[in-house]
N, C-alpha and C positions, 0 to 999 in steps of 0.2 A: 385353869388357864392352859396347862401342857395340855390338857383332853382337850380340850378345843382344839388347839395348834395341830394337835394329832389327826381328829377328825377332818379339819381342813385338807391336811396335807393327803389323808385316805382321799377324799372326795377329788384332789387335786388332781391325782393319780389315775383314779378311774373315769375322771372326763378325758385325760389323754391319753389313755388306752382307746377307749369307747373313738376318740378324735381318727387316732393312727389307723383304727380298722376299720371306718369309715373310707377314709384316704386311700389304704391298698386293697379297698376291695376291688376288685377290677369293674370300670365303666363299660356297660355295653359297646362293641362295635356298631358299626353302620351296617354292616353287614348281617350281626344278628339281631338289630332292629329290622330291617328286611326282612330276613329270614322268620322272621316274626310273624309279620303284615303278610306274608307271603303266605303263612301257614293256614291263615281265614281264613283266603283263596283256594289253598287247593282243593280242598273237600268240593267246592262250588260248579258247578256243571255248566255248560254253555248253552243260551236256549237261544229259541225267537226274539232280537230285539238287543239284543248286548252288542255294542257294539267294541273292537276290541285293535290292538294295534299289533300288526305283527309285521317283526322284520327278520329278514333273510340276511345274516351279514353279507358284507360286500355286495348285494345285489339291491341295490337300491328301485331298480326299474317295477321287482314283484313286490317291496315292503310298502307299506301303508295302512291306514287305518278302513275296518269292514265291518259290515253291519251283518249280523245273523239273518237270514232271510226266514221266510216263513214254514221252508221244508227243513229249518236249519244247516243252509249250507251260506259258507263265503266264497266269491267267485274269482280267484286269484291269476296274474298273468301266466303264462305257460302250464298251469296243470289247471285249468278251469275252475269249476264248480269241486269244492270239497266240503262233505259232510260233516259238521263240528259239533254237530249238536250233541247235548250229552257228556261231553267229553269234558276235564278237566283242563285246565291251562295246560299243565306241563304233558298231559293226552296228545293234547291238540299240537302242540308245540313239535312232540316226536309222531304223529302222522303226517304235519306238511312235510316235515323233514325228510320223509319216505315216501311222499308223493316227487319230489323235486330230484331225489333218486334214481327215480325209474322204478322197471323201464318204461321207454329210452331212457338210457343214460342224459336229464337233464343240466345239473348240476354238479361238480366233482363231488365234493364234501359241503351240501348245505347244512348250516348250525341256524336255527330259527330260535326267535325268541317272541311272546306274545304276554302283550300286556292289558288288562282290564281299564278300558276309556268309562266305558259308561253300560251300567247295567241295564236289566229291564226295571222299568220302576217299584215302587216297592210300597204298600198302602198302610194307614194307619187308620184305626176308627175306635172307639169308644169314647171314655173319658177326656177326649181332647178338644181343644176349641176350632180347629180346622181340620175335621178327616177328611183326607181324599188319599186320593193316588200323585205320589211324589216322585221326583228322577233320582234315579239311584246314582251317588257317589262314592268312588274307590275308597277304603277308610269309614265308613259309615256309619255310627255307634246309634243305639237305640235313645239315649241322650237325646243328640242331634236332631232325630228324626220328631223327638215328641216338640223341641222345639221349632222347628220347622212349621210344626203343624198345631203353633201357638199357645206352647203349653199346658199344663194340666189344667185340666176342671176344678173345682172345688171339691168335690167327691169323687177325684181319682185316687186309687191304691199306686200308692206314688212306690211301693216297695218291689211289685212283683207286674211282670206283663206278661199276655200271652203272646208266643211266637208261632205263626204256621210257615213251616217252610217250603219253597218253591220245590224243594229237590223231591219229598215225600207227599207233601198236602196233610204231616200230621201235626196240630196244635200241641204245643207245651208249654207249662209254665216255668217263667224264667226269671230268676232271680236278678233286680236291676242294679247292673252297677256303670260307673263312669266307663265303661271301655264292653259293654256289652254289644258286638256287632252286630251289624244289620247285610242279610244278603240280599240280592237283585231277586224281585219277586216274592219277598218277605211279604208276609199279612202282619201287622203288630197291631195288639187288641189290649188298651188299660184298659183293665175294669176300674169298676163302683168298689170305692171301700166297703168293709163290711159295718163300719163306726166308726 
């Protein structure tokens, strides 16, 4: 009966340990949850068809949302037509900033900041019940998109998909998990199980 009481009391012990360091492990910020989501984006390039928000603090008259045009430029108040294509958010972010500069001197100190509205769409085809071409959403997991596009087949390899990405055009295969992203101009290809 004391080895029990003992054990109890060990077990008792190491659930509140196990509890406390739970408790002080520290909670993500907001900030590096951001800094997170933000990280998927930056690799991402800006093409034909994304459209995207960008503002200039305090000058409300140039900020607003643009659409990539087809030579990949957006055509912004006082520095016209600029070139984005290719370029990454935070690229793009420190070239308007240096368009708005000069010269002429247009702006003292403009601080821009640009955010991803909506990509180019992004396709999916094999194994699924609805392949097409889909609009690409900010946050976009491979998940989402197979449901989107009516879930799996009965002879889909529910474990691994192929990805081609817009940035290179080269296919890999990718291991599926709940938080696997999807970028704007993604090809995603389930295969046929093998059994």
């Amino acid at each position: 009966m004391k080895a029990l009481n003992l054990i109890r009391f060990a077990i008792a012990g190491l659930c509140a340990a196990a509890v406390a360091a739970c408790e002080s492990a520290p909670m993500p910020t907001p900030q590096q949850i951001a800094s997170a989501q933000a990280s998927t984006s930056d690799g991402y390039r800006l093409g034909t068809g994304d459209e995207i928000k960008v503002t200039v603090f305090d000058e409300p008259t140039v900020s607003g949302s643009f659409t990539v045009d087809g030579l990949g430029m957006i055509n912004m108040n006082l520095v016209n037509q600029i070139e984005v294509k290719n370029l990454t958010l935070r690229e793009a972010e420190a070239f308007i900033e240096s368009k708005y500069r000069g010269p002429p001197v247009i702006l003292r100190n403009p601080r821009v900041s640009i955010d991803m509205v909506k990509g180019r769409p992004y396709y999916i085809l094999g194994e699924v019940n609805k392949a097409a071409e889909y609009p690409f959403t900010p946050g976009l997991t491979v998940m989402n998109a197979i449901a989107a596009a009516g879930d799996f087949t009965y002879r889909a390899d529910k474990r691994k998909v192929m990805i081609t990405s817009a940035a290179d055009g080269i296919e890999r295969e990718v291991q599926l998990t709940p938080t696997t992203p999807v970028h704007p101009g993604d090809r995603i290809r389930v295969k046929e199980r093998l059994f």
